[in-house]
TORKOL-4160 file (C-alpha; in steps of 0.2 Angstrom, whole numbers, padded with zeros to 4 digits, m for minus):
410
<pt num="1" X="0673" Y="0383" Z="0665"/>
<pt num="2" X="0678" Y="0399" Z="0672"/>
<pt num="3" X="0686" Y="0412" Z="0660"/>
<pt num="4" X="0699" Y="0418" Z="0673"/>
<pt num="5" X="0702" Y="0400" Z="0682"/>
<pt num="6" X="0707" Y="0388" Z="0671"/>
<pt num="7" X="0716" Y="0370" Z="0674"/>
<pt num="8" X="0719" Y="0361" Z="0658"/>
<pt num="9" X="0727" Y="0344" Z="0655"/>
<pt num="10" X="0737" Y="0334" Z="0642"/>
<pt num="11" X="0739" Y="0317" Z="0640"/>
<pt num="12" X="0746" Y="0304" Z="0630"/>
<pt num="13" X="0744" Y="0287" Z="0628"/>
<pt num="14" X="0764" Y="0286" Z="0634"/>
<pt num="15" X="0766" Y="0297" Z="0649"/>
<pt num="16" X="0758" Y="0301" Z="0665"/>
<pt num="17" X="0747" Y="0317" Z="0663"/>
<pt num="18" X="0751" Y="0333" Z="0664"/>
<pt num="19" X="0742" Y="0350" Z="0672"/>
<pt num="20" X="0742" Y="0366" Z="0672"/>
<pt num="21" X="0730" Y="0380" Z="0680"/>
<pt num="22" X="0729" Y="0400" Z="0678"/>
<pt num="23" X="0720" Y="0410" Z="0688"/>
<pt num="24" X="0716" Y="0428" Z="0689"/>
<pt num="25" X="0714" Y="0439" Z="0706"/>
<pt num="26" X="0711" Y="0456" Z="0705"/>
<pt num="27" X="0728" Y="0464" Z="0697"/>
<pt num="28" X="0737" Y="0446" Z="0699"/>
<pt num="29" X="0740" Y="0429" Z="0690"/>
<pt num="30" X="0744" Y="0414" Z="0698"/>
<pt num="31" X="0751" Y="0399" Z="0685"/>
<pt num="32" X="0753" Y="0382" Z="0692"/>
<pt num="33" X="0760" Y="0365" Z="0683"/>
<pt num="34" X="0762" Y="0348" Z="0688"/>
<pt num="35" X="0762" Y="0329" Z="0682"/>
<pt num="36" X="0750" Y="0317" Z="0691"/>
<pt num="37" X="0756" Y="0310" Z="0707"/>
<pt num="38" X="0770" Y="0327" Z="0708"/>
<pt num="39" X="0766" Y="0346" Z="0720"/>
<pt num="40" X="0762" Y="0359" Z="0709"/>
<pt num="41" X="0776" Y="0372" Z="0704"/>
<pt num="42" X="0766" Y="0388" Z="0707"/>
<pt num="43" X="0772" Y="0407" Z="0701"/>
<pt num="44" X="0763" Y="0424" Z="0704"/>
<pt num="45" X="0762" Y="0439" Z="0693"/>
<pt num="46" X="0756" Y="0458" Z="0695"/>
<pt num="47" X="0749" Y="0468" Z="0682"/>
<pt num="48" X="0747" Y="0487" Z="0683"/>
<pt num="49" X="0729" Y="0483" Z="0682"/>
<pt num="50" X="0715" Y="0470" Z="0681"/>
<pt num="51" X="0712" Y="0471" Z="0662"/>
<pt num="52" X="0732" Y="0468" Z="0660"/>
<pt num="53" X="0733" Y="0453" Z="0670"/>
<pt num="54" X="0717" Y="0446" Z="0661"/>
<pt num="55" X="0726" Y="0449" Z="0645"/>
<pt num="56" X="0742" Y="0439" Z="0652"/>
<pt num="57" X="0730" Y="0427" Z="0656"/>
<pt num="58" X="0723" Y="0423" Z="0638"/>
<pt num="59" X="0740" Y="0423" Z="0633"/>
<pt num="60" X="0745" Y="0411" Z="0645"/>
<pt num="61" X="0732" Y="0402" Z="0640"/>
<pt num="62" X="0733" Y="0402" Z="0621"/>
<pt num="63" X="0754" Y="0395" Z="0624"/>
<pt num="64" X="0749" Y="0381" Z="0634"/>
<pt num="65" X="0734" Y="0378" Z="0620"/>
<pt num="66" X="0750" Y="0379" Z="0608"/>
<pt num="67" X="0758" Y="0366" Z="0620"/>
<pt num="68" X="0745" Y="0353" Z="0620"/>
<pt num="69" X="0736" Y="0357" Z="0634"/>
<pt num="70" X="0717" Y="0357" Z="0633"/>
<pt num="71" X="0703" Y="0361" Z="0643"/>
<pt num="72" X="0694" Y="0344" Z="0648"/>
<pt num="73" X="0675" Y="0340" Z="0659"/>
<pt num="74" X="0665" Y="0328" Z="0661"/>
<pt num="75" X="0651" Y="0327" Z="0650"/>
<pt num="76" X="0640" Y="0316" Z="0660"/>
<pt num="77" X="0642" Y="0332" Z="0674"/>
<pt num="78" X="0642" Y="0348" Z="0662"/>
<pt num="79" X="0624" Y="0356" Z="0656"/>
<pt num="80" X="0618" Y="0361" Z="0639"/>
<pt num="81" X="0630" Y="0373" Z="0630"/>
<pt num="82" X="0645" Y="0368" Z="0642"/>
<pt num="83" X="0662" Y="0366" Z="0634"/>
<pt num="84" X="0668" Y="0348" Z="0639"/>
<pt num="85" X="0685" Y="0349" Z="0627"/>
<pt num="86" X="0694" Y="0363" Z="0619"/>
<pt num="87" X="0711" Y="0362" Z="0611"/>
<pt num="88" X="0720" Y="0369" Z="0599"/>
<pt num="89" X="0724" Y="0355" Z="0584"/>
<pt num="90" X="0740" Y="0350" Z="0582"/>
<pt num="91" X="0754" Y="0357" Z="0567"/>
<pt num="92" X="0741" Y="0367" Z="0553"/>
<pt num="93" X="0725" Y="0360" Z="0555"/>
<pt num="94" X="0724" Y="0361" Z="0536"/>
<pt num="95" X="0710" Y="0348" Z="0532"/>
<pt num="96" X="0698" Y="0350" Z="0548"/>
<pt num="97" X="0695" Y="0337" Z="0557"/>
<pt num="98" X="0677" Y="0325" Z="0564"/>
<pt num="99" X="0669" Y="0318" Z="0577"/>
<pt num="100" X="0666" Y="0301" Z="0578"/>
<pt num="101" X="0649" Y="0296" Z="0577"/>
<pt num="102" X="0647" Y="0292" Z="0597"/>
<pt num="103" X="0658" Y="0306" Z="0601"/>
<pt num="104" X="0670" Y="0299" Z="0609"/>
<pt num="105" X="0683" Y="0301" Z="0597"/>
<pt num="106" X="0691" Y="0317" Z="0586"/>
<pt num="107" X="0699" Y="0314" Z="0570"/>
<pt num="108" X="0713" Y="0329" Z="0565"/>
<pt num="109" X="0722" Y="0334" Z="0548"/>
<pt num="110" X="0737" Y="0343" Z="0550"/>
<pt num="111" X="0751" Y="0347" Z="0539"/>
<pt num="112" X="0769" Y="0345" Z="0546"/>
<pt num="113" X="0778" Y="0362" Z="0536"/>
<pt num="114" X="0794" Y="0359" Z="0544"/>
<pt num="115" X="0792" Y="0340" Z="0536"/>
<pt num="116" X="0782" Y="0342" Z="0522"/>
<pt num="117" X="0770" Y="0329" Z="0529"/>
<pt num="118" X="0751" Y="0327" Z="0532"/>
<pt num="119" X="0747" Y="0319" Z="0549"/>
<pt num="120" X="0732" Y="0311" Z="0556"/>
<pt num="121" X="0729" Y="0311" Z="0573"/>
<pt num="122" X="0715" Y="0302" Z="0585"/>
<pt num="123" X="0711" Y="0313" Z="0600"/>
<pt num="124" X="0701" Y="0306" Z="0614"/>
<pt num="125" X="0688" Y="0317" Z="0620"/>
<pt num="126" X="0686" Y="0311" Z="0640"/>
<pt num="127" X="0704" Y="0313" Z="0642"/>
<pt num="128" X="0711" Y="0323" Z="0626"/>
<pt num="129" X="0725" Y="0309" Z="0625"/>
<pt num="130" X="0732" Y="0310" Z="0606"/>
<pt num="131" X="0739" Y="0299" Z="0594"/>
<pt num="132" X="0746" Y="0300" Z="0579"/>
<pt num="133" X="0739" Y="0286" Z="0567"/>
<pt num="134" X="0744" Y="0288" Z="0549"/>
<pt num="135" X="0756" Y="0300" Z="0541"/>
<pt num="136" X="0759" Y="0306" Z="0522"/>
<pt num="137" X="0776" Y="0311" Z="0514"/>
<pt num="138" X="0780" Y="0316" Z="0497"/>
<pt num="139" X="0771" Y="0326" Z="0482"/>
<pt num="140" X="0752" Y="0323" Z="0478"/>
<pt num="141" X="0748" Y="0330" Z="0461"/>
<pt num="142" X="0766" Y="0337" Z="0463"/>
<pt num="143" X="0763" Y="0346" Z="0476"/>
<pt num="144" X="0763" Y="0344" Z="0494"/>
<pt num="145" X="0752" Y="0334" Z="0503"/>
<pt num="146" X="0741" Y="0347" Z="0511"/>
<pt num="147" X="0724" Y="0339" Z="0519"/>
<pt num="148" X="0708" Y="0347" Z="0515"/>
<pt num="149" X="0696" Y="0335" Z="0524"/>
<pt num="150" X="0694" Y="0321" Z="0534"/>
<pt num="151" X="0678" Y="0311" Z="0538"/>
<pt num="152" X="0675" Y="0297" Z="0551"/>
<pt num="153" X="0665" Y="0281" Z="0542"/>
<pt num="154" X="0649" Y="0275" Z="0552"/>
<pt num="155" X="0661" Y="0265" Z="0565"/>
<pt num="156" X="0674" Y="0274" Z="0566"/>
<pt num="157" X="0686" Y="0262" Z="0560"/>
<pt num="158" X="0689" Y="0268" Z="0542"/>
<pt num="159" X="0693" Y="0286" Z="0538"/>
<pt num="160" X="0691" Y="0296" Z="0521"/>
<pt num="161" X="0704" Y="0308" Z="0520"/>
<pt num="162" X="0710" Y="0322" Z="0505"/>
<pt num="163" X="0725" Y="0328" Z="0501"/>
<pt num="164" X="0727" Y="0342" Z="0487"/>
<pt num="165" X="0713" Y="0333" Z="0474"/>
<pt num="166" X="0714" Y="0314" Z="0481"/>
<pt num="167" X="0703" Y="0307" Z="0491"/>
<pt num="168" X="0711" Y="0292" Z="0502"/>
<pt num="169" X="0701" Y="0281" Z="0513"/>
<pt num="170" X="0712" Y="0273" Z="0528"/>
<pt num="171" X="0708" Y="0256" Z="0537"/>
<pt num="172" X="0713" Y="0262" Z="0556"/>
<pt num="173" X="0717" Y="0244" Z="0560"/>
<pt num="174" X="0725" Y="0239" Z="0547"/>
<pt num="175" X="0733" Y="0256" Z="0544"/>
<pt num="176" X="0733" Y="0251" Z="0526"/>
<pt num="177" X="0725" Y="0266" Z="0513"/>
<pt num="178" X="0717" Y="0265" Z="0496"/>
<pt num="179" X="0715" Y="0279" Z="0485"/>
<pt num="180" X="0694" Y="0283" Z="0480"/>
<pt num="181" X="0697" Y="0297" Z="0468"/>
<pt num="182" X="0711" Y="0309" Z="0461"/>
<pt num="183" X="0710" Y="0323" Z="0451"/>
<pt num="184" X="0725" Y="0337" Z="0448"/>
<pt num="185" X="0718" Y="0356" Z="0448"/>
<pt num="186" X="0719" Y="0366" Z="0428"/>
<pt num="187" X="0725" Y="0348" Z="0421"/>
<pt num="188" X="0713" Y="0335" Z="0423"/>
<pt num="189" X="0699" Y="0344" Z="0431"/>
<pt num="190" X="0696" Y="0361" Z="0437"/>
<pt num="191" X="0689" Y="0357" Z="0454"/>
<pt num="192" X="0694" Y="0367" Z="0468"/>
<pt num="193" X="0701" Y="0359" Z="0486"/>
<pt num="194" X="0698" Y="0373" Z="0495"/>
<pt num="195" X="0682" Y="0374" Z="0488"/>
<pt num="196" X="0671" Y="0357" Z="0485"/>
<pt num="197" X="0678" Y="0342" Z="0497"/>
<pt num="198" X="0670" Y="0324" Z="0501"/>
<pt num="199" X="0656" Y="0321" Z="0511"/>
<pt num="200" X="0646" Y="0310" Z="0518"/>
<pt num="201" X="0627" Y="0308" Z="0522"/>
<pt num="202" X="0619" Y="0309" Z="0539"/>
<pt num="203" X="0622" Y="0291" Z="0543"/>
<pt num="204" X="0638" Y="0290" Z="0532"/>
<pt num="205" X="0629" Y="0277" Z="0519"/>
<pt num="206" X="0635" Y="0288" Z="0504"/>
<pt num="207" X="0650" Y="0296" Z="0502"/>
<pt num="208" X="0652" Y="0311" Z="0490"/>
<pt num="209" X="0670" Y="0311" Z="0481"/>
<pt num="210" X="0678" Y="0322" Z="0466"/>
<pt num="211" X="0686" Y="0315" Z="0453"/>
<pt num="212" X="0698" Y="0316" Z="0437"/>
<pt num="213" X="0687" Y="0322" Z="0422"/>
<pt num="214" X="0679" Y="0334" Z="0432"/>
<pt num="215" X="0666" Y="0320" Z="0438"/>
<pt num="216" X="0657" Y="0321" Z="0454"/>
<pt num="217" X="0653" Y="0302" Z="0462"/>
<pt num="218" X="0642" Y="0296" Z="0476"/>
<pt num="219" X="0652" Y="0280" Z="0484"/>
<pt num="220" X="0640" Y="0267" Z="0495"/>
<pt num="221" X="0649" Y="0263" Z="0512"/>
<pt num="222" X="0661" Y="0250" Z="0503"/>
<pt num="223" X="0667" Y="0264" Z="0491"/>
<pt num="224" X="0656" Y="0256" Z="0477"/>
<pt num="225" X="0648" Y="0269" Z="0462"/>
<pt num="226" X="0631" Y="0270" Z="0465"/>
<pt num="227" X="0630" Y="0289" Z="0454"/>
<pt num="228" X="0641" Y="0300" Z="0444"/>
<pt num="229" X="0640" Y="0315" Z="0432"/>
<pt num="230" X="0651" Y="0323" Z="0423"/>
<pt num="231" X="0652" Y="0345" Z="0430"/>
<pt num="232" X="0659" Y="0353" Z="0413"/>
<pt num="233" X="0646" Y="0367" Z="0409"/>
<pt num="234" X="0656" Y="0377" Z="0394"/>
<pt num="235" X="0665" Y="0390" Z="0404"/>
<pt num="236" X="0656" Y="0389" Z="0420"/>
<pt num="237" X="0665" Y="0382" Z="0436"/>
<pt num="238" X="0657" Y="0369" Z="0449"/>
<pt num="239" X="0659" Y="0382" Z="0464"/>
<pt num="240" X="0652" Y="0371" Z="0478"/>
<pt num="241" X="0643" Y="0354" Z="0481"/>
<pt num="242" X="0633" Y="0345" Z="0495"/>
<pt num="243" X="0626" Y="0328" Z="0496"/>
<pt num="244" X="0607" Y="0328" Z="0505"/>
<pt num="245" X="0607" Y="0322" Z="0523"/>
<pt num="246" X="0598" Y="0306" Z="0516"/>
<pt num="247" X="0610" Y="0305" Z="0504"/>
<pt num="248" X="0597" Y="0303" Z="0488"/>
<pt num="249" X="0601" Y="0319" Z="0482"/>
<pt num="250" X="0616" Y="0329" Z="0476"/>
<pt num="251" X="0617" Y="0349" Z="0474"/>
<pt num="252" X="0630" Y="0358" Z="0463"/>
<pt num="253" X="0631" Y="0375" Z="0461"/>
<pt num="254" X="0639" Y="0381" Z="0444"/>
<pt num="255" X="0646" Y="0400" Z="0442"/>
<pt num="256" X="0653" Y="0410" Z="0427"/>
<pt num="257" X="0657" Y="0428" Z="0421"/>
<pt num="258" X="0662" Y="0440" Z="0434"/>
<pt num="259" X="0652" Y="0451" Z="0447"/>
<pt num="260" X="0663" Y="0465" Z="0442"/>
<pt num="261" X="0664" Y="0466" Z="0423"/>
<pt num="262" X="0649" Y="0473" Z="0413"/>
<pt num="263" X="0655" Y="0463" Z="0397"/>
<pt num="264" X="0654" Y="0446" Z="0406"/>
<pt num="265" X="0642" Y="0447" Z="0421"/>
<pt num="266" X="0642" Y="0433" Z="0432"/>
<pt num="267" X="0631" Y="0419" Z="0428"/>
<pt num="268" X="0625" Y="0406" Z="0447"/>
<pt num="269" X="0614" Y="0390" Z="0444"/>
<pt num="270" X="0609" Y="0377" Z="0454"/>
<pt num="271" X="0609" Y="0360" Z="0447"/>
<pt num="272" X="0599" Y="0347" Z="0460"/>
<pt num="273" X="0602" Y="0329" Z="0456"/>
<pt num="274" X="0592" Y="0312" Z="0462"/>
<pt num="275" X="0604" Y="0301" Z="0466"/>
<pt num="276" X="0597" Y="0285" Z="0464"/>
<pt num="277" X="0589" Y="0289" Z="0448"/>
<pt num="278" X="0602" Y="0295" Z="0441"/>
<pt num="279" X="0591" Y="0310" Z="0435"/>
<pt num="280" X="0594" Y="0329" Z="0435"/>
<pt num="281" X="0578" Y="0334" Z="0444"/>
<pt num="282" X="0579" Y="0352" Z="0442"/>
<pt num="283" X="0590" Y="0365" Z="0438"/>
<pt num="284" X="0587" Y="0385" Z="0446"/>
<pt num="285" X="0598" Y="0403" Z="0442"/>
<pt num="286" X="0602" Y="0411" Z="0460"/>
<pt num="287" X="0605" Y="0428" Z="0463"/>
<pt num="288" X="0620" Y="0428" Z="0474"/>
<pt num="289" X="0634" Y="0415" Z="0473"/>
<pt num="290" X="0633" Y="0402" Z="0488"/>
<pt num="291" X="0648" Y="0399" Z="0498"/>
<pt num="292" X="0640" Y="0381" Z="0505"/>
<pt num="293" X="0627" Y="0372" Z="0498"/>
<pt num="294" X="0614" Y="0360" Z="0502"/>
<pt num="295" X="0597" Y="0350" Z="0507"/>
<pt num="296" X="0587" Y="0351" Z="0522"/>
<pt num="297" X="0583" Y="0333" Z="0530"/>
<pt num="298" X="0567" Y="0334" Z="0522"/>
<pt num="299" X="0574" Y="0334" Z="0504"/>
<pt num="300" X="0561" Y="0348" Z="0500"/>
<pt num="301" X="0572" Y="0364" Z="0503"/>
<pt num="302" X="0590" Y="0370" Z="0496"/>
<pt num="303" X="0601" Y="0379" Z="0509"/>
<pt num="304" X="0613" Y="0389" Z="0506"/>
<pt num="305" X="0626" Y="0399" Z="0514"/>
<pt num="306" X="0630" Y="0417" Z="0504"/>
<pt num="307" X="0647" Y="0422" Z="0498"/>
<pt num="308" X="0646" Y="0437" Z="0509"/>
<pt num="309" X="0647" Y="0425" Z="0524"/>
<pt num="310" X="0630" Y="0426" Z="0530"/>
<pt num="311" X="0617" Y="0414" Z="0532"/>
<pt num="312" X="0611" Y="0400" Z="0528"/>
<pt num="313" X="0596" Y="0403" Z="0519"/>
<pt num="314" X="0583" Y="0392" Z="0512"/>
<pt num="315" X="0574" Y="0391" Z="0494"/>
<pt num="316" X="0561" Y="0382" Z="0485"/>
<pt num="317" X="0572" Y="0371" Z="0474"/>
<pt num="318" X="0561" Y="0373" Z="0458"/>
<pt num="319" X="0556" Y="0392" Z="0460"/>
<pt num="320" X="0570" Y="0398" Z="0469"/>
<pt num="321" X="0561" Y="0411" Z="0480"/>
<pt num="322" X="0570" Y="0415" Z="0496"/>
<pt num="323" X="0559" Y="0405" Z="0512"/>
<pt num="324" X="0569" Y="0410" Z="0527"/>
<pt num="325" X="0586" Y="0414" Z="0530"/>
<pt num="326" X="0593" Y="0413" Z="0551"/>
<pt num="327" X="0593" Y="0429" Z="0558"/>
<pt num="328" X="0608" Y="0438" Z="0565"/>
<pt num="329" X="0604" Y="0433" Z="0586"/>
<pt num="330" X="0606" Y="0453" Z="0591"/>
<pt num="331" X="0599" Y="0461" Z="0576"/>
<pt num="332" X="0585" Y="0449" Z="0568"/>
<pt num="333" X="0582" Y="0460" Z="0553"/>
<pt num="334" X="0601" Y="0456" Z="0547"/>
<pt num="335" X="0606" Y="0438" Z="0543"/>
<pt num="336" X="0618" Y="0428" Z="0553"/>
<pt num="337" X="0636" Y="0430" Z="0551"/>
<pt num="338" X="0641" Y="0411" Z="0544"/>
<pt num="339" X="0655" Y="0403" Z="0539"/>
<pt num="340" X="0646" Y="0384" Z="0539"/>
<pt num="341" X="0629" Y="0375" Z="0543"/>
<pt num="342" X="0625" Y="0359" Z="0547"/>
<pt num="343" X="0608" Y="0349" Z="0552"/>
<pt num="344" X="0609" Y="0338" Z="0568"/>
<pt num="345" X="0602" Y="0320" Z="0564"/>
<pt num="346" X="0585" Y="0321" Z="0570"/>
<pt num="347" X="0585" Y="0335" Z="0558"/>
<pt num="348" X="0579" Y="0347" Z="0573"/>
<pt num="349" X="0593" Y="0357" Z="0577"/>
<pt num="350" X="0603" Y="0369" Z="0563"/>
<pt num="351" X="0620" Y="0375" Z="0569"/>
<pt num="352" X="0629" Y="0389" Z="0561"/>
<pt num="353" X="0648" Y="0393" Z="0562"/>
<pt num="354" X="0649" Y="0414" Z="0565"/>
<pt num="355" X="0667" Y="0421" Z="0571"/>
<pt num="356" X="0671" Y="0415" Z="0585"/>
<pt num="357" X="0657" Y="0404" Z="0589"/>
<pt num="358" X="0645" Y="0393" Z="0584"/>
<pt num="359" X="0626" Y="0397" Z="0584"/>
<pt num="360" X="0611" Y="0382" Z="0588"/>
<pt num="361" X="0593" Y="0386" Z="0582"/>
<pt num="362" X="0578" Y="0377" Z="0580"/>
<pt num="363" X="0579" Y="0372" Z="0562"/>
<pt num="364" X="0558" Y="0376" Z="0562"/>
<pt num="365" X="0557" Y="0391" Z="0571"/>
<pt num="366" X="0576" Y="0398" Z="0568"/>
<pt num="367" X="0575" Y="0405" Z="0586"/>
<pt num="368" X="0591" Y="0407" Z="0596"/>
<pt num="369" X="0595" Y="0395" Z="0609"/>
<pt num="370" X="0604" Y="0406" Z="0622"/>
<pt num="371" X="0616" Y="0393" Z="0632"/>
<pt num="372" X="0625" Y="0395" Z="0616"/>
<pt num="373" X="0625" Y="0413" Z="0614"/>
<pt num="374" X="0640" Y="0415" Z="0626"/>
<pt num="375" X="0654" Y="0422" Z="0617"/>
<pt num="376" X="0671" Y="0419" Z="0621"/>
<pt num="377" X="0684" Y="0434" Z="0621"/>
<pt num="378" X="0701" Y="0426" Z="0620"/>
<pt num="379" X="0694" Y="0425" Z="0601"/>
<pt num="380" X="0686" Y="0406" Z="0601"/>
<pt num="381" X="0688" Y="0394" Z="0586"/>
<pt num="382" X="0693" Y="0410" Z="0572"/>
<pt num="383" X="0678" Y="0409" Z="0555"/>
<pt num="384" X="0671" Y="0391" Z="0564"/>
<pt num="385" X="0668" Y="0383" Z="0544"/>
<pt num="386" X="0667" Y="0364" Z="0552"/>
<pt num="387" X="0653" Y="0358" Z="0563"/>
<pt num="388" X="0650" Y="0341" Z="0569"/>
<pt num="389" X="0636" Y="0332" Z="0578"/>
<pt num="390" X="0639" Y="0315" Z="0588"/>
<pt num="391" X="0624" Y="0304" Z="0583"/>
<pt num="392" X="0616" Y="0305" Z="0598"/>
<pt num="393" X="0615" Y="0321" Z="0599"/>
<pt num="394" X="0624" Y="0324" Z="0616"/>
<pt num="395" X="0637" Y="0333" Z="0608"/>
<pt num="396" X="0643" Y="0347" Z="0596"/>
<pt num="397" X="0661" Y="0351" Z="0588"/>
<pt num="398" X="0666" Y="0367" Z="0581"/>
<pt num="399" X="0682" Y="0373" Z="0572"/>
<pt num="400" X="0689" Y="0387" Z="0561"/>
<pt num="401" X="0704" Y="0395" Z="0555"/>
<pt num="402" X="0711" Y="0398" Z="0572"/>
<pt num="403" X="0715" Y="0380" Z="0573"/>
<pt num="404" X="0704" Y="0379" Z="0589"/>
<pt num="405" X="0691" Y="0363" Z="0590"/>
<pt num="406" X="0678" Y="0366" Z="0605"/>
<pt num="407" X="0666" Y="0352" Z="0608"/>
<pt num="408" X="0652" Y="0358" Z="0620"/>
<pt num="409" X="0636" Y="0349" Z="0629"/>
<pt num="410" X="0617" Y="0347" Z="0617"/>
């Protein structure tokens, strides 16, 4: 994909497809659009310079983004690091969204603010054709149905959604819904939405959820209990949580006090749980307050993310010394800027979400693979907090607060 000649596409499952292409020569943009089988309408533009018309050119591009339109390639013909879909999710993309596990498919949460309604929507990644599946109306909690995740199953036929503190999972055959867990914010529990969401494993076995009571449970793949444990720790919050790739352990972090009040200095520990034991199996003070936490695929290493946005970072789970952290790709001696992690299943690859663009490094070595080290100017996917591997390992999805999702070539 060239960054000054652009043809994107959108599609639906009801119409004939549409296209539109900007280019940029020189001082002059050209715009084109058409509908398959129809001659291209084409209009021209002169700037006063060449930096002008590449500005009109992003901004061309981020209305028809906007629109529905999204850049689409063949991933069969595109090398490693290649985008082969980017798109702009539909509405607020509120609760993220996933990729199915042979990467054919994106799942979206969006929230509707003109309706008040939370919407799921499938979006093919060949063709970028959307659907909308499944939509919510009315108060959650008494409040409105915002989405804060949303997590394919190991098929792809049943999806686990949240809104505000519930946590849905939807049959997409059926289109029928069941409710897995529910808590309401400062009056049953004082989780945080924003801050600790379900999750699954690396092969979507085990399925970490939040509930009322301030309880954090690991589901099986039929929503069955298979561990619980209560998070009240006197005053302390539980500030974030991750379930291990292998899904037999589960980290919660627990914070209290204040970094900026002498009289009540903040208070960070690590509590790591073993899952099939039902046993706390140990429990660590951290220095800085992780903004993401987690296991490695090994099980032997705790990986954070810091508060200040950089990282991730690994620690010995019973000492809690500092092992490695990724470096910063221009500046090594600087940690990475990182808005979220995550492992690819072979456990071989660690992708971190910067601004703007998302990062692949050896997970060993934490070198820097540089057909991912292109940044894009128009701003790419914002804070990129959500990645997502296809279980092949072909693929990669990205997304941040921009409301951008790029999938790219492994």
């Amino acid at each position: 994909m060239s960054a000054l000649d652009l043809t994107m596409t959108l599609s639906s499952p009801s119409a004939r497809p549409k296209f539109c292409r900007v280019a940029v020569d020189g001082s002059r943009l050209t715009t084109s659009t058409w509908a398959e089988g129809r001659r291209p309408r084409e209009n021209t533009q002169d700037f006063a310079s060449s930096t002008a018309a590449e500005a009109g050119f992003a901004e061309y591009r981020r209305k028809k983004l906007r629109e529905g339109f999204a850049y689409v390639a063949d991933p069969a013909r595109a090398v490693r690091g290649d985008v082969v879909l980017d798109l702009r999710a539909p509405h607020r993309c509120t609760g993220g969204f996933d990729l199915s596990p042979d990467g054919s498919t994106l799942v979206v949460a969006s929230f509707r603010d003109s309706t008040n309604h939370a919407e799921l929507y499938l979006i093919d990644v060949a063709t970028n054709s959307r659907q909308l599946i499944h939509t919510e109306s009315g108060l959650v909690g008494g409040q409105k149905p915002l989405p804060h995740a949303v997590l394919f199953d190991a098929a792809a036929e049943r999806i686990a959604y949240m809104l505000n503190g519930e946590t849905r999972l939807l049959d997409v055959p059926s289109g029928q819904s069941r409710t897995l867990a529910t808590y309401v914010q400062y009056k049953d529990s004082r989780f945080n939405p924003f801050r600790v969401r379900p999750q699954w494993d690396a092969e979507r076995r085990r399925l970490l959820v939040f509930d009322s009571g301030d309880t954090a449970r690991v589901l099986d793949r039929d929503a069955e209990p298979v561990f619980a444990t209560s998070t009240v720790r006197g005053s302390a919050d539980c500030w974030a949580a991750g379930l291990s790739p292998s899904g037999r352990l589960l980290a919660l972090c627990f914070t209290s006090g204040s970094a900026y009040d002498a009289g009540n200095p903040r208070v960070v520990e690590v509590e790591v749980w073993d899952v099939d034991r039902g046993q706390l199996a140990c429990r660590l003070p951290v220095d800085n307050r992780p903004d993401t936490i987690g296991l490695d695929p090994t099980d032997t290493l705790l990986i954070a993310g810091s508060e200040h946005l950089d990282g991730p970072a690994a620690y010995d789970p019973e000492t809690g010394e500092l092992l490695w952290y990724c470096p910063d790709p221009h500046r090594s001696e600087r940690w990475a800027r990182c808005h979220g992690w995550a492992y690819s299943p072979d456990g071989k690859t660690l992708a971190v979400g910067g601004r703007g663009e998302t990062l692949i490094v050896d997970a060993a070595t934490r070198r820097h693979d540089p057909a991912f080290m292109r940044r894009d100017e128009q701003g790419g996917t914002g804070r990129t907090d959500l990645i997502r591997f296809s279980s092949d390992q072909t693929l990669v999805a990205s997304g941040g607060d921009n409301g951008r999702i790029v999938v790219r070539k492994l």
